[in-house]
BALUMZA-994737 format. One record per residue (C-alpha): x, y, z. Coordinates in Angstrom, 3 decimals, always signed. Layout:
residues N
atom c1:X c2:Y c3:Z
...
END
This chain:
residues 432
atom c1:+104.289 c2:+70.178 c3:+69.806
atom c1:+102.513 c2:+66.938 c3:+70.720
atom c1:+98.997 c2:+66.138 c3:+69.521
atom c1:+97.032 c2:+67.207 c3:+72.937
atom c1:+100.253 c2:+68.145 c3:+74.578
atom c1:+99.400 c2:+69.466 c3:+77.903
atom c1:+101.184 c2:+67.490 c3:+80.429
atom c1:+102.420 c2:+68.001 c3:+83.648
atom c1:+105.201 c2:+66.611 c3:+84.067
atom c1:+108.965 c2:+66.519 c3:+81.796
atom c1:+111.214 c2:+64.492 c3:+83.240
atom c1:+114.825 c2:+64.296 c3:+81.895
atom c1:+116.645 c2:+60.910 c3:+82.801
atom c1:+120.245 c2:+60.118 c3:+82.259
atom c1:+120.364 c2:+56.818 c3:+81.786
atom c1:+117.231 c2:+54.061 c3:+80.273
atom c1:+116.779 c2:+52.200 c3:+83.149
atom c1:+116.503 c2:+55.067 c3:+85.511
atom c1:+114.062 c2:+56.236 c3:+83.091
atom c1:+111.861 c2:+53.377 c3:+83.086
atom c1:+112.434 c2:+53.394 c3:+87.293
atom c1:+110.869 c2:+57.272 c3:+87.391
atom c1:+108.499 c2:+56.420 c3:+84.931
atom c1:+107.199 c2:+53.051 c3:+86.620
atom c1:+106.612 c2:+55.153 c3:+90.251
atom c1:+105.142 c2:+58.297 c3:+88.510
atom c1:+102.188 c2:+55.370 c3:+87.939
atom c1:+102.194 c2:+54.480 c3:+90.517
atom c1:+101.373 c2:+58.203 c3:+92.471
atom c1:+98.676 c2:+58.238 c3:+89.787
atom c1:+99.867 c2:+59.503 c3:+86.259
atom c1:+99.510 c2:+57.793 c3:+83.219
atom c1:+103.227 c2:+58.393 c3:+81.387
atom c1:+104.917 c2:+57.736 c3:+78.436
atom c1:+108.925 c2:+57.376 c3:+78.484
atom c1:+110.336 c2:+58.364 c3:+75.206
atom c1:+113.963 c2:+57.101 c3:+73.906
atom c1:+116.365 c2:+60.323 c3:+72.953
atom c1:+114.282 c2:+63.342 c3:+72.409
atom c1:+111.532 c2:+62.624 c3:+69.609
atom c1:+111.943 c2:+63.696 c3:+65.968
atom c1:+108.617 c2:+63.553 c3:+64.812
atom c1:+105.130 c2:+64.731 c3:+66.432
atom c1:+104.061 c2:+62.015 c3:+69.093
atom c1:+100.356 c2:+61.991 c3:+70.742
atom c1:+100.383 c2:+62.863 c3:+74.333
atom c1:+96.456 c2:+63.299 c3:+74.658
atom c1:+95.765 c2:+60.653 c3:+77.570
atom c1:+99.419 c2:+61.714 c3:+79.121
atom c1:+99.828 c2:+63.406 c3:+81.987
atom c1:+103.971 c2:+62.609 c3:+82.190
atom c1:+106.793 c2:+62.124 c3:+79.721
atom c1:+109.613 c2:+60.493 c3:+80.882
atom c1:+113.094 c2:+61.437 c3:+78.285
atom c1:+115.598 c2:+58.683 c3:+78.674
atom c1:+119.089 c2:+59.866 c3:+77.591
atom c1:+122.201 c2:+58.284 c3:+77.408
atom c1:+124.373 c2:+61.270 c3:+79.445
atom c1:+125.474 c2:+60.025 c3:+82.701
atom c1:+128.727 c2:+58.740 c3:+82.021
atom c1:+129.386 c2:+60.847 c3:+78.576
atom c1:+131.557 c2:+63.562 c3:+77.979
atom c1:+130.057 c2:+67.129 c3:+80.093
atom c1:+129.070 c2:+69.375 c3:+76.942
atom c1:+127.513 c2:+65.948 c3:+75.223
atom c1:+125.255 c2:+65.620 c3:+78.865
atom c1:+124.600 c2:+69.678 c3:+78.775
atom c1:+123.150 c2:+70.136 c3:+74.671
atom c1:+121.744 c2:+66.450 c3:+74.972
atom c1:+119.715 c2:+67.740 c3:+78.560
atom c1:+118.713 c2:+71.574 c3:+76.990
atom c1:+117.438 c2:+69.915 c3:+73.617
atom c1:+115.051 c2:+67.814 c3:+75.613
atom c1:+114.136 c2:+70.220 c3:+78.004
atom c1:+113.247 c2:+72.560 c3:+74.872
atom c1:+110.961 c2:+69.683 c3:+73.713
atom c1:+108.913 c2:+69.517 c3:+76.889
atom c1:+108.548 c2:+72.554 c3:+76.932
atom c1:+107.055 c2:+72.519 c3:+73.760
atom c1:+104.510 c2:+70.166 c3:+75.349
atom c1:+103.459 c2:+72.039 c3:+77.908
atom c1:+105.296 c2:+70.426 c3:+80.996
atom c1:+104.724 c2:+72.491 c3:+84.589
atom c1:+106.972 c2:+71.075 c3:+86.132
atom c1:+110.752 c2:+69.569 c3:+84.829
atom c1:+112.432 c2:+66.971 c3:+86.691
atom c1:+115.987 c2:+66.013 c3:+86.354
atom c1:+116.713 c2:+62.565 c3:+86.824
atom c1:+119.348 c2:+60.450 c3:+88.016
atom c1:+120.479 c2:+57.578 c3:+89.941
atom c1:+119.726 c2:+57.449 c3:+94.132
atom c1:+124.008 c2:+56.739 c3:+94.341
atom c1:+124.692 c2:+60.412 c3:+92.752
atom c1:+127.091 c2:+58.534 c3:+90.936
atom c1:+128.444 c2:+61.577 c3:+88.992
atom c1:+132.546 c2:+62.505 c3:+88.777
atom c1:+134.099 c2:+65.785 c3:+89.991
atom c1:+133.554 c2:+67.488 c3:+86.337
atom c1:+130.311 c2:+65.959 c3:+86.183
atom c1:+127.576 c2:+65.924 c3:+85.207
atom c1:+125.011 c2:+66.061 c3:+87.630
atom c1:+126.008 c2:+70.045 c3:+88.833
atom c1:+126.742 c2:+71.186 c3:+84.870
atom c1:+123.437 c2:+69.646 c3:+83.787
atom c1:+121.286 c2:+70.896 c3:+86.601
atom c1:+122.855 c2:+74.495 c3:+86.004
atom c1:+122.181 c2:+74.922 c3:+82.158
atom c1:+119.053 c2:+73.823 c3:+83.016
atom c1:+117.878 c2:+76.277 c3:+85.933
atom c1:+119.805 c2:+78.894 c3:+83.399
atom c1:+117.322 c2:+77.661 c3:+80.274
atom c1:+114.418 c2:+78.055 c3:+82.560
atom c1:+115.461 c2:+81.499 c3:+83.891
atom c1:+115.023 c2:+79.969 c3:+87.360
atom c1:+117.196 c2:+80.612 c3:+90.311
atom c1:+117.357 c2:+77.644 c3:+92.812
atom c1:+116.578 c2:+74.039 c3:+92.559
atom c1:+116.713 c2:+70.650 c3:+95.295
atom c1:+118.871 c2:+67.697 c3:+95.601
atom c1:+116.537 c2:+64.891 c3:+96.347
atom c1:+118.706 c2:+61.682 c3:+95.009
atom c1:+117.336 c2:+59.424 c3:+98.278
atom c1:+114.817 c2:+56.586 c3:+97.734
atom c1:+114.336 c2:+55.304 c3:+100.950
atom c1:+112.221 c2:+51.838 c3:+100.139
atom c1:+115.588 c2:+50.955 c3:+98.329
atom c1:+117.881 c2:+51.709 c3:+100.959
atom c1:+119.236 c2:+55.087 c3:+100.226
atom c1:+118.778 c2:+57.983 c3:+102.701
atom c1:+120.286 c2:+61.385 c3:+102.781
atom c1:+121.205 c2:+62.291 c3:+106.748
atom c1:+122.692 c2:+65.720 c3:+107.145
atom c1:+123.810 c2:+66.183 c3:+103.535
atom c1:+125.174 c2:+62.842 c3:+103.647
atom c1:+123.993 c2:+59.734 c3:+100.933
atom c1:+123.940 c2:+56.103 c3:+102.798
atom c1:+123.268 c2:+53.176 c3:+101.103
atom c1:+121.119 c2:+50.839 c3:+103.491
atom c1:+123.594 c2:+51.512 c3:+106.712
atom c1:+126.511 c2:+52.418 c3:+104.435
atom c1:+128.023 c2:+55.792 c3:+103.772
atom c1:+128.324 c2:+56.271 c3:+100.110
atom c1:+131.893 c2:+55.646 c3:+99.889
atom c1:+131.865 c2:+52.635 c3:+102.355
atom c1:+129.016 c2:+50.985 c3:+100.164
atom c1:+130.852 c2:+49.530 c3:+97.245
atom c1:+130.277 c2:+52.651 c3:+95.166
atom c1:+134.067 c2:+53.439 c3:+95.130
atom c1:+134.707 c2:+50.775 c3:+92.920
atom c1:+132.373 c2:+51.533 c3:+90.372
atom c1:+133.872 c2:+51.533 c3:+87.177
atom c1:+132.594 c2:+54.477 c3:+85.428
atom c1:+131.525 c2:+56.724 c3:+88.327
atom c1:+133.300 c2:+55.989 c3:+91.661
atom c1:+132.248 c2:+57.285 c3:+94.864
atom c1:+134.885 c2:+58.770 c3:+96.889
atom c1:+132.779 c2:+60.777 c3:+99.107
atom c1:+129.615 c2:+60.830 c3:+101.093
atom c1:+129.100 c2:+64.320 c3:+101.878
atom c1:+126.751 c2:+65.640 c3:+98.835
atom c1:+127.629 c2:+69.089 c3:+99.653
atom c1:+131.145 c2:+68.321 c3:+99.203
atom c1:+130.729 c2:+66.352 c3:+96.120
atom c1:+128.457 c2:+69.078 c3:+94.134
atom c1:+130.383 c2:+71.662 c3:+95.261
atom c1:+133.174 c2:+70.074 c3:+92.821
atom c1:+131.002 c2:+70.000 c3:+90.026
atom c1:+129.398 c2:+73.988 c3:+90.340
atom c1:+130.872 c2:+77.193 c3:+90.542
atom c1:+127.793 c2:+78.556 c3:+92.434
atom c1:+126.894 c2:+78.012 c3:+96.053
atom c1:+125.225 c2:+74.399 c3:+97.642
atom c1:+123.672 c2:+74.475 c3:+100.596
atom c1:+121.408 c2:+72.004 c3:+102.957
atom c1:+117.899 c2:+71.456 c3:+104.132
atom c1:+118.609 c2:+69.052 c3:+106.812
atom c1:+116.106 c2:+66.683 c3:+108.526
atom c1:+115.617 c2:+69.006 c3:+111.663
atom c1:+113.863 c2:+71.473 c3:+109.027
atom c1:+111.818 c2:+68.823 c3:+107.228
atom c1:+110.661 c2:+68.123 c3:+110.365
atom c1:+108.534 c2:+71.103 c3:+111.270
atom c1:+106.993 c2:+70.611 c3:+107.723
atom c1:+106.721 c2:+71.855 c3:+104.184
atom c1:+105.919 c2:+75.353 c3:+105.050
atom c1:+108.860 c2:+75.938 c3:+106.872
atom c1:+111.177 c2:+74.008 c3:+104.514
atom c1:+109.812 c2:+76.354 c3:+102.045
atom c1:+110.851 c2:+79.523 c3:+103.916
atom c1:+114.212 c2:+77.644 c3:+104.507
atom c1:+114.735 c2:+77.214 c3:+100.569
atom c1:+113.788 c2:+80.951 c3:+100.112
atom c1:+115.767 c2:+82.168 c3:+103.086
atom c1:+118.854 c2:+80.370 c3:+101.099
atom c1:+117.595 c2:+81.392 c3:+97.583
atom c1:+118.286 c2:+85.123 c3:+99.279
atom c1:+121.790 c2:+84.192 c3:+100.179
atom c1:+122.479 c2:+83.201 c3:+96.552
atom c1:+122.465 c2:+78.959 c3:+97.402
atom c1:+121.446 c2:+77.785 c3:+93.975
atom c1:+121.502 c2:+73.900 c3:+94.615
atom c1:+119.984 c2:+72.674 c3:+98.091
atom c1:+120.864 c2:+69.033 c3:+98.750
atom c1:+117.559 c2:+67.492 c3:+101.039
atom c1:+117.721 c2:+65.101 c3:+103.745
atom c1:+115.311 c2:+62.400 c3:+103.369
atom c1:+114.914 c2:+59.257 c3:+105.836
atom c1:+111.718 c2:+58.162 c3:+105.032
atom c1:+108.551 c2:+58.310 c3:+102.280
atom c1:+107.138 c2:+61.259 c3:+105.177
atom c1:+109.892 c2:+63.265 c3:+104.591
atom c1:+109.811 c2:+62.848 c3:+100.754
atom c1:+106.012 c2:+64.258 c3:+100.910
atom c1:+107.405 c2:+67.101 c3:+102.307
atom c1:+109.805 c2:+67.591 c3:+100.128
atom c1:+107.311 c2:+67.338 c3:+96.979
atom c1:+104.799 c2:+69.792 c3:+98.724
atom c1:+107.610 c2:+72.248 c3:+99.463
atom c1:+108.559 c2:+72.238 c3:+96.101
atom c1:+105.742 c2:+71.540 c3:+93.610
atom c1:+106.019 c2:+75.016 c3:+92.531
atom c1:+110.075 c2:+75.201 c3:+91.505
atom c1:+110.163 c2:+74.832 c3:+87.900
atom c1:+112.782 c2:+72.476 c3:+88.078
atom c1:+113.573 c2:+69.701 c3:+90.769
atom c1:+116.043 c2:+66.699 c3:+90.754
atom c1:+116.970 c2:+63.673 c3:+91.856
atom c1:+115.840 c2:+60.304 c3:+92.300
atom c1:+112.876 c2:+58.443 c3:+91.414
atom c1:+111.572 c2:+58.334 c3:+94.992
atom c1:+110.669 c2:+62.032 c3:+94.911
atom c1:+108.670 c2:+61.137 c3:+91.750
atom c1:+105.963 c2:+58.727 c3:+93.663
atom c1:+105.381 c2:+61.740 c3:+95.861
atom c1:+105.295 c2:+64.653 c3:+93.095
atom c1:+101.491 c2:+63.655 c3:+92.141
atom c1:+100.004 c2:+63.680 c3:+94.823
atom c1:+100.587 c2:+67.810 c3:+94.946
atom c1:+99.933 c2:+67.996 c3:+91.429
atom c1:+96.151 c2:+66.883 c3:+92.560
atom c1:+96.303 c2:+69.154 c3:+95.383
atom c1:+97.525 c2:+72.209 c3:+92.836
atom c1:+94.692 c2:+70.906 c3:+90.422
atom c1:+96.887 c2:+70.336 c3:+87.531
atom c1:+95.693 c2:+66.521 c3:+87.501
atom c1:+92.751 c2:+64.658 c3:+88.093
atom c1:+92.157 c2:+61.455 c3:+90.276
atom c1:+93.245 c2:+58.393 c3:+87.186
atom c1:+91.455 c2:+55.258 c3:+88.332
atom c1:+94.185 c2:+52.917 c3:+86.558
atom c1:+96.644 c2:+55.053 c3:+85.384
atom c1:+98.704 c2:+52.181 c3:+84.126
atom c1:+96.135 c2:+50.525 c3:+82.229
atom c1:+97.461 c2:+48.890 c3:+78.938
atom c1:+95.629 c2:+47.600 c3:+75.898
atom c1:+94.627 c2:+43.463 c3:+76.297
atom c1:+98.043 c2:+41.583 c3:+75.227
atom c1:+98.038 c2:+39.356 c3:+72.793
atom c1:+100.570 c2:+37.344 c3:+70.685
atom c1:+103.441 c2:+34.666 c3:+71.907
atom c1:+105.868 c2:+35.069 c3:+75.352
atom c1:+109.435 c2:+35.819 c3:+75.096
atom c1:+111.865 c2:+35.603 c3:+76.910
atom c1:+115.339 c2:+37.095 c3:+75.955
atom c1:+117.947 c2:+36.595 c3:+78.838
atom c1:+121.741 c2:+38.101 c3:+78.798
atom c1:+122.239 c2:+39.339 c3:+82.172
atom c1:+124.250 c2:+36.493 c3:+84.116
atom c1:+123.270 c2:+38.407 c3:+87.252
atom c1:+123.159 c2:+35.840 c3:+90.381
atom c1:+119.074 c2:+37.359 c3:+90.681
atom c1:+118.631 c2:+36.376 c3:+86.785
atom c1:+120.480 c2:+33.233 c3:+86.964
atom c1:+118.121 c2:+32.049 c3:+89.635
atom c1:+115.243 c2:+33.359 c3:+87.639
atom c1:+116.449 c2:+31.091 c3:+84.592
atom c1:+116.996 c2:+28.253 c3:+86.701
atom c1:+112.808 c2:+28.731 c3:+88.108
atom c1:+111.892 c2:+28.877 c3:+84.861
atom c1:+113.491 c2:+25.693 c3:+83.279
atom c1:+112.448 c2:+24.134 c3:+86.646
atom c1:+108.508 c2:+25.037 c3:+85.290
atom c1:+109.431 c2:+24.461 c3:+81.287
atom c1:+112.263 c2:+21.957 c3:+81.784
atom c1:+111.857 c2:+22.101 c3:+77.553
atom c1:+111.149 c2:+25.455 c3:+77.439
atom c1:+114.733 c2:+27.160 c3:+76.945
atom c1:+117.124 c2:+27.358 c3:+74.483
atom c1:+121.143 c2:+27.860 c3:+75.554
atom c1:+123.122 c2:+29.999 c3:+73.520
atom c1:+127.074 c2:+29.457 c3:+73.636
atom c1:+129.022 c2:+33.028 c3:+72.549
atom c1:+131.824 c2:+30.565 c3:+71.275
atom c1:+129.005 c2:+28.931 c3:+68.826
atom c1:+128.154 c2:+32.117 c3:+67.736
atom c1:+131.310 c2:+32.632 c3:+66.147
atom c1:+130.923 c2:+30.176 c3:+63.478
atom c1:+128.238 c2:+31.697 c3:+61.308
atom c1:+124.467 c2:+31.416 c3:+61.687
atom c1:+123.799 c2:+28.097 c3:+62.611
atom c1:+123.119 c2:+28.477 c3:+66.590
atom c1:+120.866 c2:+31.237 c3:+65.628
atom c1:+119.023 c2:+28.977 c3:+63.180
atom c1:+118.387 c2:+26.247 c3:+65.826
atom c1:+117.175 c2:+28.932 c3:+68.305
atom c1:+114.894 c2:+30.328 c3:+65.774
atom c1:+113.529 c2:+26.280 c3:+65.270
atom c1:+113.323 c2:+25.606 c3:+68.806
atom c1:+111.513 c2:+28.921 c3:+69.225
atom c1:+108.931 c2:+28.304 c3:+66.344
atom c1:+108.208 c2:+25.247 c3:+67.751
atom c1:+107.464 c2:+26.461 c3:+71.053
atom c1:+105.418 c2:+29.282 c3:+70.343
atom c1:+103.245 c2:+26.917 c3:+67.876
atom c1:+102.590 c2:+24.980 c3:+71.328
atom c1:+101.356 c2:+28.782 c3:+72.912
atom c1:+104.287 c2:+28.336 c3:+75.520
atom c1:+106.465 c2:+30.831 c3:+77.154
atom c1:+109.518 c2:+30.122 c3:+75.445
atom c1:+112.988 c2:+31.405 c3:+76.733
atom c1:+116.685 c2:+31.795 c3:+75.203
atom c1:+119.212 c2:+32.728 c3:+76.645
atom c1:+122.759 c2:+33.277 c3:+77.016
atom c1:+123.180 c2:+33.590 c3:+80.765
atom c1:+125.423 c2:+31.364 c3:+81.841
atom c1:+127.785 c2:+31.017 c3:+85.724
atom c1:+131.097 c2:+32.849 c3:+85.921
atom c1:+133.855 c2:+30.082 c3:+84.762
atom c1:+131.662 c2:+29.992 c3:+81.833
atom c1:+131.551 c2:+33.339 c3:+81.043
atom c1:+135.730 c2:+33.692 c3:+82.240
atom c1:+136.247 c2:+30.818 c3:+79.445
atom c1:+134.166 c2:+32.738 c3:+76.837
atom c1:+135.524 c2:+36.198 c3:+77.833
atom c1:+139.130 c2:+35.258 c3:+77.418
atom c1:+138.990 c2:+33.127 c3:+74.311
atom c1:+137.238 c2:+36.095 c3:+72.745
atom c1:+137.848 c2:+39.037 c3:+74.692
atom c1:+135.561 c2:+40.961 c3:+76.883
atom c1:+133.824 c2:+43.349 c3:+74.741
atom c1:+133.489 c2:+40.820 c3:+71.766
atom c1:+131.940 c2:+38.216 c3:+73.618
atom c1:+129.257 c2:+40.678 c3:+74.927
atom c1:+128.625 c2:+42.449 c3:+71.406
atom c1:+128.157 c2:+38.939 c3:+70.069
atom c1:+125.194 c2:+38.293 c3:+72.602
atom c1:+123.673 c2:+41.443 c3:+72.465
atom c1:+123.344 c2:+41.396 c3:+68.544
atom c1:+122.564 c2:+37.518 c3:+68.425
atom c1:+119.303 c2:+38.181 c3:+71.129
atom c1:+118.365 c2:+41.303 c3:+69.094
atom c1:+118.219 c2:+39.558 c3:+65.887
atom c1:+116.318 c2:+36.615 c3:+67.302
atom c1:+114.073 c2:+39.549 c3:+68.479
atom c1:+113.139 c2:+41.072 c3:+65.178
atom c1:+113.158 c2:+38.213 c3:+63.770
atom c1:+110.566 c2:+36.284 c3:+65.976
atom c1:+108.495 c2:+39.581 c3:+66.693
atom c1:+107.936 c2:+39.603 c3:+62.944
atom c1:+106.643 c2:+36.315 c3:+63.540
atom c1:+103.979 c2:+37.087 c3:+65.820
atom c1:+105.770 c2:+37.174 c3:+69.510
atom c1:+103.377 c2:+40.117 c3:+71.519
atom c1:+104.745 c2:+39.819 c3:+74.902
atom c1:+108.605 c2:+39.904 c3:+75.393
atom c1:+110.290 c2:+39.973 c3:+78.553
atom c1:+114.113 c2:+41.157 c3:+78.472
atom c1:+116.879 c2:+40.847 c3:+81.090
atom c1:+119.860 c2:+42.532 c3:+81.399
atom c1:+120.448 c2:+46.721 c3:+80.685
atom c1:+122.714 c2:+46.365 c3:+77.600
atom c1:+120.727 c2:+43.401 c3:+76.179
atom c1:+117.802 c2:+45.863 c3:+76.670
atom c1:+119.423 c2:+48.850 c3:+75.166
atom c1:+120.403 c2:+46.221 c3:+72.189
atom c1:+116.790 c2:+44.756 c3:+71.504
atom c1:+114.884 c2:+48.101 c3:+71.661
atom c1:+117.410 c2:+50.058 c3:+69.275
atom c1:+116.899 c2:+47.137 c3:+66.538
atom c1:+113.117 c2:+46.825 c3:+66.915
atom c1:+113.364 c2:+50.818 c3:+66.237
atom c1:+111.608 c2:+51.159 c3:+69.602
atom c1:+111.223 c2:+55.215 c3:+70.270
atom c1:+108.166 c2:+55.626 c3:+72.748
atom c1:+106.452 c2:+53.127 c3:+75.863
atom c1:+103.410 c2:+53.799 c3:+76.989
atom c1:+103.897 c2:+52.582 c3:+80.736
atom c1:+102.030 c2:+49.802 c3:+82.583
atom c1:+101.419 c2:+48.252 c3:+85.993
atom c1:+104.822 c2:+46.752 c3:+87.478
atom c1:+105.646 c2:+43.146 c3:+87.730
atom c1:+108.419 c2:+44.178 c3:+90.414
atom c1:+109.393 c2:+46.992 c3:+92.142
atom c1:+111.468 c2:+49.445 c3:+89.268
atom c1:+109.865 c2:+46.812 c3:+86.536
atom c1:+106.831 c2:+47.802 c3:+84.876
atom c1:+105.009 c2:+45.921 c3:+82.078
atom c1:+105.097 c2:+48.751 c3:+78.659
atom c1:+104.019 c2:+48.891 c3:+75.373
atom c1:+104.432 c2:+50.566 c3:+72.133
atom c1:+103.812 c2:+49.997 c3:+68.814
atom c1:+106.114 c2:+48.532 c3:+66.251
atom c1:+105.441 c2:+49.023 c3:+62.130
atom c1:+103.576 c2:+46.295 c3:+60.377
atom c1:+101.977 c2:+44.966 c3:+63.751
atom c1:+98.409 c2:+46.201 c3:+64.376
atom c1:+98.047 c2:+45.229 c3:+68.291
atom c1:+100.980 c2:+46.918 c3:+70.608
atom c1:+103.986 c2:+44.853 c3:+71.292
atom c1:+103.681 c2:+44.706 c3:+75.413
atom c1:+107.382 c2:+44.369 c3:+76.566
atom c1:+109.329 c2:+44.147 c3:+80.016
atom c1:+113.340 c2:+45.308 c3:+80.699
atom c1:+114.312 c2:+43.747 c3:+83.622
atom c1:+117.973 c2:+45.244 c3:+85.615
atom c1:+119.666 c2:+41.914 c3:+85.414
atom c1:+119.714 c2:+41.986 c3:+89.548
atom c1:+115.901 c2:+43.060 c3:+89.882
atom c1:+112.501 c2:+40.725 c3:+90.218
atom c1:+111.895 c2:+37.644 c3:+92.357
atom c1:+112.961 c2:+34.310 c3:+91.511
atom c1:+110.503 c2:+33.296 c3:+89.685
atom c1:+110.025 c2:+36.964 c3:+87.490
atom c1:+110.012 c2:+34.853 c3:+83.768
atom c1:+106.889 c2:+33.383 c3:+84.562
atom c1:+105.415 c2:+35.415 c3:+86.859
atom c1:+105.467 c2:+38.648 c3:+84.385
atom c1:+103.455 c2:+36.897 c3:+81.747
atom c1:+100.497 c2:+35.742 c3:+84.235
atom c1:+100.397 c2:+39.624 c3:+85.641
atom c1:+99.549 c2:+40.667 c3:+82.353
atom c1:+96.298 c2:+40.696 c3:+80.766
END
C-alpha cells in the first residue's frame, strides 16, 4: 500500500493521453491527483492525494493483455484504499467487436463482486453527446463522423447498445434522456429496476454538463463506473456531498518551477504546426529544425541541436526543436525511409536531446505530439505526475521528480491537435 493511501478515487485509463485528460478535469472538480504510468512497482506516497489516475497501454492490444493489465491495477487501488473505481476510455468508444471496452468492464465488475455498472463515454464541452443510446460527435453520428476510418478502432456503428452488445455476453440496456430528466433519484430507481432484470451494463444519455451531474449523483455509490473524462469533472462534487473529500482551495497547486524551457515538437499536426510557426514568429532564433534524413548519418544533427540548445538556455530563453515539418516534407522523408523508420528516428532523436539537456538543467519542458510523449517520458524513466493547473483544455501543467535533480521537473504533453496557437509560449508564462 501507499504511504497515507486513502484516496478516493482509482481510475483505470486505457490509453496516456486519456489519462492525463481524466486526470486534468478530476482538478479541476476539486481533487488533487496523481496519474501513475503502468501500475507501480514500488511503494509511492499518496498522502496529499485524493485521486490516482493508472494510464495503461490496453485500448488497442490484444483482449486478455487489456483484461490482466486492467485487474492488476485495479488490485493496486484497491490496495490504496480507492471508494470508488473508474474505468476510462475515450468519448468515441472506439473499441472493436471483441473488444475491449465490454471484456474489461466485465472482469472488472466480476473482481469487485459488483453487479451493474454505467456507460457514460459523452463529454459534451467537446462535442460528444449520447441521445437515445446513440454517440454523436458535434452533429455527427458516430459512424458519419470520420470514426470509420480510424485505423486501429473503426466505428461502424452509432448505436452503443448495439456496439457493446458485441463485445458482452450479458445484457445492455439504456437510461435515456427522458429519465435523466426527472433527476438522479429516479435514474437511480431506473438503474435498480434494470439491475433486477439482470442489465449489467447501462449505456447513459448525456446532452449536457446538467445531465452529467445527474449521472455522477445517481451513481456515486456503484463501485465501479465508466466512461469518459466528462463524468470525471462531475464525480467530486458528490464525493463532497458523501463527505469522502474536503473543499481543496488549489487542488492543482505545484511546487515554484524552476530551471530552463523546452520545447520538444514531433507532432506535424496542422494545430502544432501553427503553434511552431507563433513561436518562431516571437523567437525568430529560438528554434532548431531537425531533418529525419540528417538523422541518418550519425550524430552530428543531434550535436548541433544540443549547441544551439546550450546556447539558448545560457541566454534564459525558451528554446524549441523540433521536427515538425508540412506534409510533402514529411511524404519525401516517409518514402525515402519508410513510414515507421522515419518516425522511430524522431521519437528517439527528441528523447535523447531530452535526457540529455534535462541533465543539464532544463526544469520546464513542454512536449507535442502522443508518441513523441510516450518516447520522452519512457527514457527520462518517468513513472508518476503529480497534476497541475491546465494550460488548455485536456492539457495540464505536471510534475514529478527525476533522479539526481533536487527541484521537480514541471512538464507538459500536448495531443499534437490540442492548445491555441500560440500554446509554446503561452504554457511557460502560466506557470509559476
Amino acid at each position: 500500500m501507499g504511504m497515507g493511501a486513502n484516496i478516493v478515487l482509482g481510475a483505470i485509463a486505457d490509453d496516456f493521453t486519456g489519462a492525463t485528460d481524466l486526470a486534468n478535469n478530476l482538478v479541476r472538480g476539486g481533487m488533487r491527483c496523481l496519474q501513475v504510468i503502468g501500475v507501480p512497482q514500488q511503494e509511492i506516497d499518496l498522502a496529499d492525494i485524493d485521486a490516482v489516475v493508472v494510464a495503461l497501454k490496453s485500448r488497442s492490444c490484444p483482449v486478455d493483455e487489456a483484461v490482466a493489465d486492467s485487474l492488476a491495477a485495479l488490485e493496486w487501488l484497491r490496495q490504496q484504499g480507492a471508494r470508488q473505481l473508474f474505468f476510462k476510455y475515450c468519448s468515441t468508444f472506439d473499441s472493436t467487436d471483441q473488444g475491449n471496452i465490454g471484456p474489461v468492464a466485465d472482469a472488472l465488475l466480476e473482481a469487485l463482486g459488483a453487479h451493474q455498472t454505467v456507460m457514460v463515454p459523452a463529454f459534451p464541452i467537446n462535442g460528444r453527446t449520447v441521445y437515445q443510446g446513440h454517440l454523436f460527435v458535434g452533429d455527427r453520428l458516430l459512424n458519419d463522423s470520420g470514426m470509420q476510418h480510424h485505423p486501429l478502432n473503426p466505428m461502424q456503428d452509432a448505436d452503443l447498445v448495439r456496439v457493446l452488445s458485441r463485445q458482452t455476453p450479458h445484457p445492455v440496456g439504456l437510461a435515456n434522456r427522458a429519465v435523466l430528466v426527472q433527476g438522479a433519484e429516479a435514474t437511480c430507481a431506473h438503474l435498480t429496476m434494470l439491475a433486477d432484470q439482470g442489465v449489467r451494463h447501462v449505456i447513459c444519455d448525456s446532452l449536457d454538463e446538467q445531465d452529467l451531474e445527474i449521472l455522477a449523483e445517481a451513481t456515486v455509490s456503484l463501485p465501479l463506473v465508466t466512461g469518459g473524462s466528462g463524468l470525471g469533472q462531475a464525480l467530486p462534487a458528490q464525493y463532497r456531498a458523501q463527505g469522502w473529500l474536503g473543499t481543496i482551495s488549489e487542488p492543482g497547486r505545484l511546487s515554484p518551477a524552476s530551471g530552463g524551457a523546452l520545447v520538444l515538437s514531433g507532432s506535424c499536426s496542422r494545430a502544432t504546426l501553427a503553434q511552431v510557426a507563433d513561436f518562431l514568429a516571437q523567437h525568430p532564433d529560438g528554434g532548431f529544425a531537425l531533418d529525419p534524413l540528417a538523422l541518418t548519418e550519425g550524430g552530428q544533427q543531434q550535436e548541433q541541436a544540443l549547441a544551439f540548445a546550450r546556447k539558448r538556455l545560457s541566454q534564459e530563453t525558451p528554446v524549441l526543436l523540433y521536427a515538425s515539418a508540412d506534409t510533402e516534407k514529411v511524404n519525401a522523408a516517409q518514402q525515402a525511409l519508410g513510414v515507421a523508420h522515419a518516425g522511430a528516428l524522431v521519437e528517439e532523436a527528441l528523447s535523447q536531446l531530452a535526457v540529455k539537456l534535462v541533465e543539464e538543467g532544463v526544469g520546464r519542458l513542454l512536449v507535442a505530439g502522443g508518441e513523441t510523449s510516450g518516447a520522452v517520458v519512457s527514457a527520462l524513466g518517468i513513472t508518476t505526475l503529480r497534476i497541475g493547473e491546465q494550460i488548455d483544455p485536456g492539457v495540464p501543467w505536471t510534475q514529478t521528480l527525476i533522479t539526481g535533480r533536487d527541484v521537480p521537473l514541471s512538464l507538459a504533453l500536448k495531443s499534437g491537435n490540442f492548445g491555441g496557437v500560440d500554446f509554446f509560449t503561452r504554457a511557460f508564462e502560466v506557470l509559476v
